[in-house]
C-alpha positions in Angstrom: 0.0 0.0 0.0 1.5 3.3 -1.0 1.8 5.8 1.7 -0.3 9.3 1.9 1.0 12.1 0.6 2.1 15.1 3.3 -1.0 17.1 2.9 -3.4 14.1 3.6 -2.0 13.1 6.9 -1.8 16.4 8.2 -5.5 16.8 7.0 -6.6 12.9 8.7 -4.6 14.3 11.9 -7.1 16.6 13.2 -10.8 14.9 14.4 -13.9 16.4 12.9 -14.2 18.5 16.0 -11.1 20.1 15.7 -11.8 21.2 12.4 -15.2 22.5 13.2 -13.4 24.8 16.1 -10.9 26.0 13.7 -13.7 27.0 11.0 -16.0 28.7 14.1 -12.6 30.6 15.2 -11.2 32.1 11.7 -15.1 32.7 11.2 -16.2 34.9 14.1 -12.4 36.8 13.2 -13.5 37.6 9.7 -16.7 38.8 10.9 -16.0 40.8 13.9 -13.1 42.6 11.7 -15.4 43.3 9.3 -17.1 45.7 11.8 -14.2 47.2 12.9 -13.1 47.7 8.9 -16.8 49.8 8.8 -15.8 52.0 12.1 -12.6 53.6 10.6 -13.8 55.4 7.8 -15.1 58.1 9.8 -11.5 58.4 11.4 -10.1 59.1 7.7 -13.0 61.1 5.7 -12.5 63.9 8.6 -9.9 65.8 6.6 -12.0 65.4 3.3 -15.0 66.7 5.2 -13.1 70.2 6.5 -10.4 71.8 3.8 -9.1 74.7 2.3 -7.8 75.2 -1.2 -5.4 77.9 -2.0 -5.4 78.3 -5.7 -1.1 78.3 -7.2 -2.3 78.7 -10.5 -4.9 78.4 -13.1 -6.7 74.9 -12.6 -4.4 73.9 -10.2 -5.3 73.5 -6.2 -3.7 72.9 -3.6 -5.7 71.1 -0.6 -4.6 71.4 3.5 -6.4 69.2 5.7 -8.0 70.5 9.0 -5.6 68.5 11.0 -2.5 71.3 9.7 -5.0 73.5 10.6 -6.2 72.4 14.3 -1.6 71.6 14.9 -1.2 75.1 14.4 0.6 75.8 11.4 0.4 78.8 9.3 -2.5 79.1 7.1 -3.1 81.9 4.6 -6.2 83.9 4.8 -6.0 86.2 1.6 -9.5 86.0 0.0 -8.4 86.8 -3.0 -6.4 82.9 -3.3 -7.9 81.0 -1.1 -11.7 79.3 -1.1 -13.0 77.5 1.4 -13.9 74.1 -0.4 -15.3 71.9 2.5 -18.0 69.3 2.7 -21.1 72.0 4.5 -22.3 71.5 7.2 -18.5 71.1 8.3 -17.4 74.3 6.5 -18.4 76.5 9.7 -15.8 77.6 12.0 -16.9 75.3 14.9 -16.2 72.4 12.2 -13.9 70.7 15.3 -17.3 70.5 17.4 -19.2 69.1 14.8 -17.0 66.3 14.0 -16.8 65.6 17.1 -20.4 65.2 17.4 -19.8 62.5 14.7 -17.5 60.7 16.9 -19.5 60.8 20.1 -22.8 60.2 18.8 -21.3 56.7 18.0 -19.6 56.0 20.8 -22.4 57.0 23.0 -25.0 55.0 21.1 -22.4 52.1 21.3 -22.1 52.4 25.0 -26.1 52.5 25.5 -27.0 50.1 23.6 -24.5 47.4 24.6 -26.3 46.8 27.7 -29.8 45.8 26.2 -27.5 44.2 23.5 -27.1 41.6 25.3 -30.3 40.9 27.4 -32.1 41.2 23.8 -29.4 38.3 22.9 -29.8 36.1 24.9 -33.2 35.4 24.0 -32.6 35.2 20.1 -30.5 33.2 18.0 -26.6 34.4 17.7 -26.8 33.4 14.3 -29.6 35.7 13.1 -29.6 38.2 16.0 -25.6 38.7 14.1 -26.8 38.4 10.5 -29.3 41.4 11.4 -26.6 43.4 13.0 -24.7 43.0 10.2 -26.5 43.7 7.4 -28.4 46.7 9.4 -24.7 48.0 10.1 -23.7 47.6 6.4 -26.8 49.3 5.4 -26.1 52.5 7.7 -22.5 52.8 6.9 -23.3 52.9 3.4 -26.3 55.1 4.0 -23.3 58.1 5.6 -21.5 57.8 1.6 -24.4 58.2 0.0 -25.2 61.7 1.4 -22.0 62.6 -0.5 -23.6 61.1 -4.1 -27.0 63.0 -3.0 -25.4 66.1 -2.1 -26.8 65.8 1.8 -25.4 68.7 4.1 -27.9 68.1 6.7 -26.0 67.5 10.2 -28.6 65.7 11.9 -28.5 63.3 8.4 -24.8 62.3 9.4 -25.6 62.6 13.4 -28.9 59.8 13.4 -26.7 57.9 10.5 -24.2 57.4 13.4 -26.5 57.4 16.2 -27.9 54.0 14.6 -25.3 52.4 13.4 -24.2 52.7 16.6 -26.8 50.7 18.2 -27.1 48.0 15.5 -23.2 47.2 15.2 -23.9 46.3 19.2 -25.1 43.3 18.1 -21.4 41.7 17.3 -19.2 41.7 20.2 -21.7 39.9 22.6 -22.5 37.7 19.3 -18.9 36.5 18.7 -17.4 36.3 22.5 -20.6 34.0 23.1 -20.0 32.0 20.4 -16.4 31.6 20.3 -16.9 30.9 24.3 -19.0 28.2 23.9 -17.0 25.9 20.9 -13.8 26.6 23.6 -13.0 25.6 27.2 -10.8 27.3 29.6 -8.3 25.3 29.3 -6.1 27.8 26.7 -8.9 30.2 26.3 -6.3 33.3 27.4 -4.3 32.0 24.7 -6.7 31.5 21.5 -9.0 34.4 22.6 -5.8 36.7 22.6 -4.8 35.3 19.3 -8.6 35.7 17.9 -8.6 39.1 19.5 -6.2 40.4 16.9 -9.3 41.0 14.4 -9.6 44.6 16.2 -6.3 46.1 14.7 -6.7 43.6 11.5 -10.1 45.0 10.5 -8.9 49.2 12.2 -5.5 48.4 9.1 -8.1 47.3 6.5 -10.3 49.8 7.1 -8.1 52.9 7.1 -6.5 51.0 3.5 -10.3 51.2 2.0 -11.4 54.9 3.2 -7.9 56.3 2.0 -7.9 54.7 -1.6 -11.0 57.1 -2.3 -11.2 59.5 0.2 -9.5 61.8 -1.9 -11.0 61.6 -5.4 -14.8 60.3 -3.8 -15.1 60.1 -0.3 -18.4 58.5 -0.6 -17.0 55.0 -1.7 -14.9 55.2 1.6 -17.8 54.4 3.0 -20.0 52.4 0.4 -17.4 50.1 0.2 -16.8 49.0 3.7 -20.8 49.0 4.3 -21.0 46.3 1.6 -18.5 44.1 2.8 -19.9 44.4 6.1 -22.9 43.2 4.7 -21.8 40.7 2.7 -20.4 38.9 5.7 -23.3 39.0 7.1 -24.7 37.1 4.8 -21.8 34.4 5.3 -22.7 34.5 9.0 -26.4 33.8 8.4 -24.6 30.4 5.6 -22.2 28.7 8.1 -22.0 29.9 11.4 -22.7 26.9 13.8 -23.8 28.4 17.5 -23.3 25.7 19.5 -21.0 22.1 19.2 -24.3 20.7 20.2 -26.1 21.9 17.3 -23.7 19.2 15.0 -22.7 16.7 17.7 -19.7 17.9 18.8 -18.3 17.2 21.8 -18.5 20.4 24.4 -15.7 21.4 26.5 -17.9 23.5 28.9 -17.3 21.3 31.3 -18.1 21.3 34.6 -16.6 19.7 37.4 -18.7 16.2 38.7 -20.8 15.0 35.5 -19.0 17.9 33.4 -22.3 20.0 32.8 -22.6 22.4 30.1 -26.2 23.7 30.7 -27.3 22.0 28.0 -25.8 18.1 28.0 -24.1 16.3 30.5 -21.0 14.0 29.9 -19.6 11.1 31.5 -16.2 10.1 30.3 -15.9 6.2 30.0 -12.6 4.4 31.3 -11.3 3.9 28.3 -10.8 7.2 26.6 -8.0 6.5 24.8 -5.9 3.8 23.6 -2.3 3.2 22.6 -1.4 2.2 19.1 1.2 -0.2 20.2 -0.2 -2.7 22.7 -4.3 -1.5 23.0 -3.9 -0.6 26.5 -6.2 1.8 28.5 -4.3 5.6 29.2 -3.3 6.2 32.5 -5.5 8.1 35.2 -2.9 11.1 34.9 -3.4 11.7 31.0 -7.1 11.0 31.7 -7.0 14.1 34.2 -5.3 16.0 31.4 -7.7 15.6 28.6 -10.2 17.3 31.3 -7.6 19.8 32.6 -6.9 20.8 29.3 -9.4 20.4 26.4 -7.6 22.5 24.3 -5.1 19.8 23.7 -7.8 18.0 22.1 -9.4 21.1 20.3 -6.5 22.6 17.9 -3.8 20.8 18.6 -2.8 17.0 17.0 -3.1 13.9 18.5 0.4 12.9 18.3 -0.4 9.2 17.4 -3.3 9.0 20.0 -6.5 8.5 18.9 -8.8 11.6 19.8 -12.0 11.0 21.6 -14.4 8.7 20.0 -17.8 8.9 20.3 -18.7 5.8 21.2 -16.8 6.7 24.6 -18.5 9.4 25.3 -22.3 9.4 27.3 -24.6 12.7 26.7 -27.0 12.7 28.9 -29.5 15.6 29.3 -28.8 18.3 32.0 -31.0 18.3 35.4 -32.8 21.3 34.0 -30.2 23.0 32.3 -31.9 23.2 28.9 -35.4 24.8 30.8 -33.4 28.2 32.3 -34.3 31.0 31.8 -31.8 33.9 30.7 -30.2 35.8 32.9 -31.3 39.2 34.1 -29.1 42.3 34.0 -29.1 42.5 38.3 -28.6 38.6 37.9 -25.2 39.2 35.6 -24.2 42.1 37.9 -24.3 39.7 41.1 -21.6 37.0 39.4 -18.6 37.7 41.4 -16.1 40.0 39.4 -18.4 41.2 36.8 -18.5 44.8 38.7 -14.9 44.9 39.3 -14.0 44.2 35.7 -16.3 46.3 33.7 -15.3 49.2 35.9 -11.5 48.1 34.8 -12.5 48.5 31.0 -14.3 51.5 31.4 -10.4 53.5 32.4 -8.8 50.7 30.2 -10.6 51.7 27.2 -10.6 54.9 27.6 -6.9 55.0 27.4 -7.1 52.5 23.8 -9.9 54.6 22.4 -8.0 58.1 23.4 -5.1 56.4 21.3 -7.3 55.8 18.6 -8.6 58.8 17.8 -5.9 61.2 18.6 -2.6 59.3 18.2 -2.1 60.2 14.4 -2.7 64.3 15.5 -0.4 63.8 18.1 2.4 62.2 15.7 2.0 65.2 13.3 2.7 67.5 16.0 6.1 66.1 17.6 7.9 64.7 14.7 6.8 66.8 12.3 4.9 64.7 9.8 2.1 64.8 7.3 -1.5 63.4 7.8 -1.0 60.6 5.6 2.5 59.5 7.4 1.5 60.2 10.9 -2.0 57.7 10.0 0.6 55.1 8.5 2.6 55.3 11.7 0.3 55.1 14.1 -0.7 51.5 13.0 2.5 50.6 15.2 0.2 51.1 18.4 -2.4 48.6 16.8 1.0 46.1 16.0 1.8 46.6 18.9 -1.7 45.6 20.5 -1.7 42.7 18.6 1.3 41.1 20.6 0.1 42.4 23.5 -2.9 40.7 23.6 -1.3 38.0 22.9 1.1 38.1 25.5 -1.3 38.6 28.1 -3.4 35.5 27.2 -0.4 33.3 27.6 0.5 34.8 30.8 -3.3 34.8 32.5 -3.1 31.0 31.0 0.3 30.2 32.3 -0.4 31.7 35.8 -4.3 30.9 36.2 -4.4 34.5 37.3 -6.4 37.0 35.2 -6.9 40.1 37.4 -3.0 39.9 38.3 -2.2 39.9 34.6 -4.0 42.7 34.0 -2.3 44.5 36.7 1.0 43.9 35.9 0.8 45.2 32.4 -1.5 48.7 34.0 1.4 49.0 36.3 4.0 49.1 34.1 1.3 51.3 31.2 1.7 54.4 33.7 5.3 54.5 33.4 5.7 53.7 29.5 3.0 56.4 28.8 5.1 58.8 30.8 8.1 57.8 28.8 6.5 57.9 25.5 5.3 61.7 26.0 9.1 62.7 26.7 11.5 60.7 24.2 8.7 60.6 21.6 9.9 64.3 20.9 13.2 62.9 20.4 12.9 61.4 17.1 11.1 59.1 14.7 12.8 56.2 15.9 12.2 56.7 19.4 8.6 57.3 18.3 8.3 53.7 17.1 10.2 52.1 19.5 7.6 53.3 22.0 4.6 53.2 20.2 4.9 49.3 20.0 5.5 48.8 23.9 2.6 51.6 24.4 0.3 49.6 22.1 1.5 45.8 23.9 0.7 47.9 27.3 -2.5 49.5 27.0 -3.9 47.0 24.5 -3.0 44.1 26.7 -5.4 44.4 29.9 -8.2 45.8 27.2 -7.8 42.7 25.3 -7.9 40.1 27.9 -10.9 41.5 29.7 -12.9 41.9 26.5 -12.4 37.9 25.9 -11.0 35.5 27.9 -12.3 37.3 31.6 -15.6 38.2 29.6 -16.3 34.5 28.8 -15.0 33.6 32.3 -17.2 35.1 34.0 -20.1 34.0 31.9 -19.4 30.7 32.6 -18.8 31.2 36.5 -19.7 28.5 38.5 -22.2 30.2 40.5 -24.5 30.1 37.4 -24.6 26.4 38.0 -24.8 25.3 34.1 -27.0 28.2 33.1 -25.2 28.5 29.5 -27.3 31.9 29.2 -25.4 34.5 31.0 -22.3 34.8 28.8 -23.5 37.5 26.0 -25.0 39.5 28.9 -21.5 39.5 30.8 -20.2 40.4 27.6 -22.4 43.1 26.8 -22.3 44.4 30.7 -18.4 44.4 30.6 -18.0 45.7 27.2 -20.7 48.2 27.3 -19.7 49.8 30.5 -16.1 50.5 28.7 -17.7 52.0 26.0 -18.7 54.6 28.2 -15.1 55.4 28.4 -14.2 55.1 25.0 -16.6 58.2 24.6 -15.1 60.0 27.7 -11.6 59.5 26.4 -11.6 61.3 23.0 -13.7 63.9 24.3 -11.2 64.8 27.5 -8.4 64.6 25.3 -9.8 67.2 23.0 -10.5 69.7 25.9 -6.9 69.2 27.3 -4.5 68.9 23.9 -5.0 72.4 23.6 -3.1 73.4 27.2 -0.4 71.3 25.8 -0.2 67.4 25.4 1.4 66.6 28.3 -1.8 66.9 30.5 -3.3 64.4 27.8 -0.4 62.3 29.0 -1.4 62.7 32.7 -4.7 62.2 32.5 -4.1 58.7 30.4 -1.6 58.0 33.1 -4.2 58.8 35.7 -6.7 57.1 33.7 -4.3 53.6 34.0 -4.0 54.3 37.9 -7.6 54.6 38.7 -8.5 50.7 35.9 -5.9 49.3 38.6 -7.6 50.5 41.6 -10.2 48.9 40.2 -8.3 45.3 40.4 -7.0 45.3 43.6 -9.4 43.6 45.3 -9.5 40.7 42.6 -5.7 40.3 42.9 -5.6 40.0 46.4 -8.0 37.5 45.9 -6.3 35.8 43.3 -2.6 35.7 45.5 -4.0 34.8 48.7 -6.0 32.2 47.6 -5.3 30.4 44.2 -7.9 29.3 41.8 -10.5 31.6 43.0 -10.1 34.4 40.6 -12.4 35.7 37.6 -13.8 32.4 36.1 -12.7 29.9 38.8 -10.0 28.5 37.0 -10.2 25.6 39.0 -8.6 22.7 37.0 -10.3 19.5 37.8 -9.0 17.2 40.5 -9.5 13.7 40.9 -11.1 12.7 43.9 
């Protein structure tokens, strides 16, 4: 018999459920990117929608974006040579306030409607409760280009355009984090939720690629553009994404300690689990304890020559109940143990990542020097840097069992870095980069973690006792309470840049101080008595 070629044993390698796992995980990245790709265009369009032309010669113009203006160069006001060519209703002087308004009526909407965001989801499927999200978000993202193609200089147009899109694009993060939390245990969850977590600053790159192709020949299309792909993936999330392993017969690592409940199904793991190619023989009781400990092993990774799992060795029983409760109420979520603690965290956390966000490229333009376009390209070193940083925290909260303290750690040592980055920044462009990746590893890190791995933690805590309907109402709780600084953040930083950025710096850095605070009784929790942190990362013991 000939032997397989390469690519067919590394295909017959992985079980049927690890393929499935891998499928739900680069799914729910591509789609929760895509929403992030539709948020940025806003972000880029702002210098399209406020500029001045200074006529050099005959049928030729010269443009200046409003962000030379608001850094405080020179600007020539001669009347005779200069016409103001902006998109009205952003032609007025107050044109800073107004796009602003843009900004915040998002960011509030976002923050507001994440709390019902959840409730409403978990009564409804994730797969169509997401599709409509989706396609509603694609719709109202598109809806803001068009006004340019219909010649629309209402402000309240562009205000409710936000204002709703807003709301409807709550519908992904509670979506995806429950999804993604129920097709994978706790075993590496810090791990593969930090790696999945990377879709933020994947879909942020994109996005700022796609505005800026056409923002300066037809600033409509930067939004057009990213609306339809948005909705397009809806469409693929209403074709193939699987809720539940239950939903194909998968096996479900929600497990619970004694009869390993998930809410839904209970299992009972046979004695023979697996077996040994060579001589037939049942695994030891250790590498029994493991494949419980440590799902994971089972869910991405290969085999090594073991057989995986097979179903014949496996007992689903239904739950005592599980399957008949009722979804969790919002004073019900707020009562888990760390729920409070940790969306209080987020709220300073992301304040800090959003205030980033929106002014980082402004900020780049003032101290070394640079134009719009190079400052926006360099500032994607804070979201490179966010990528590893996320990363990095999920392997440590994994390695050490200890999520609070993880996020501590790395809010301790943001303070400092921030301080450092607003003093040797000024020093140079290489300076500059070197600490815009550790500020983006820093401040992304603890933002990451809590958004995924301690968000579907806690909406599997054990004091839910198998109610599988609590995680995209933790989510929505967590996330939308740091939403509510995401729209503080911008906004302070716009009312203190102008008394210099250093007081942008100290509020960020006091920002950082107050997300620990926050922590502090968690971590002495989590030091003074293992295993009882955010989660219960209990591993299970044999008795």
């Amino acid at each position: 018999m000939a032997p397989l070629p390469p690519g067919i044993r590394f295909i017959v390698s992985f079980s049927r459920d690890q393929w499935y796992r891998a499928f739900i995980f680069i799914l729910t990245f591509l789609l929760y990117a895509s929403f992030h790709l539709s948020r940025k265009p806003i972000s880029i369009v702002k210098g399209e929608l406020h500029r001045y032309c200074a006529t050099l010669h005959e049928g030729q113009v010269q443009f200046n974006s409003w962000n030379q203006k608001a850094s405080g160069a020179p600007h020539r006001q001669s009347a005779d040579n200069e016409t103001d060519c902006s998109w009205a209703p952003f032609d007025q002087d107050n044109y800073q306030q107004l796009l602003g308004a843009l900004d915040y009526s998002f960011l509030c909407a976002y923050a507001i409607g994440m709390y019902l965001s959840g409730i409403i989801g978990e009564r409804l499927p994730i797969r169509y409760y997401l599709t409509f999200g989706m396609l509603a978000s694609g719709a109202f993202t598109a809806l803001f280009g068009l006004g340019y193609f219909y010649n629309i200089h209402s402000l309240g147009f562009y205000v409710v355009t936000q204002i709703i899109n807003g709301l409807v694009q709550t519908t992904g993060w509670p979506s995806v984090v429950t999804c993604l939390g129920n097709w994978f245990g706790k075993g590496r969850r810090g791990l593969i939720m930090g790696v999945w977590n990377s879709h933020t600053s994947v879909g942020n790159i994109l996005g700022s690629l796609i505005a800026g192709y056409w923002v300066s020949t037809c600033w409509g299309l930067s939004f057009i553009v990213p609306g339809a792909i948005v909705a397009a993936m809806g469409i693929v999330c209403f074709l193939f994404l699987i809720e539940h392993p239950k939903d194909i017969a998968c096996f479900s690592f929600l497990a619970a300690p004694k009869g390993c409940e998930n809410g839904t199904h209970r299992f009972r793991l046979q004695k023979q689990i697996f077996t040994d190619d060579k001589n037939k023989l049942p695994v030891s009781r250790t590498r029994l304890r493991c494949f419980a400990e440590d799902p994971e092993l089972q869910c991405l990774l290969p085999s090594d020559g073991k057989h995986p799992v097979h179903q014949s060795h496996v007992v689903v029983l239904p739950a005592d109940g599980g399957g008949n409760m009722a979804a969790i109420s919002f004073t019900g979520a707020l009562r888990i143990p760390g729920v409070i603690e940790f969306s209080l965290c987020l709220l300073f956390a992301k304040l800090v990542s959003y205030t980033f966000l929106f002014w980082l490229p402004l900020y780049i333009t003032n101290v070394d020097h640079l134009d719009a376009r190079q400052a926006g390209e360099l500032s994607t070193l804070f979201d490179v840097g966010g990528i590893f940083g996320g990363i990095l925290a999920g392997v440590i909260s994994d390695r050490l069992e200890k999520r609070a303290s993880t996020c501590g750690l790395m809010l301790l040592l943001a303070a400092p870095t921030l301080y450092t980055f607003s003093t040797i920044s000024k020093m140079g462009l290489e300076a500059t980069v070197a600490m815009l990746l550790l500020s983006g590893a820093l401040v992304s890190g603890p933002y990451a973690l809590i958004t995924t791995a301690v968000s579907a933690d806690l909406g599997t805590h054990k004091s839910l006792k198998g109610n599988s309907h609590a995680l995209a109402t933790v989510t929505a709780i967590i996330d939308g309470t740091g939403s509510v600084g995401a729209a503080l953040g911008p906004l302070l930083a716009g009312l203190l840049s102008p008394s210099g950025w250093n007081n942008v710096f100290y509020m960020l850095m006091f920002a950082d101080a107050c997300a620990l605070l926050f922590l502090i009784r968690l971590i002495h929790k989590e030091l003074s008595c293992p295993g009882s942190a955010a989660g219960d990362q209990v591993l299970f013991k044999e008795h």
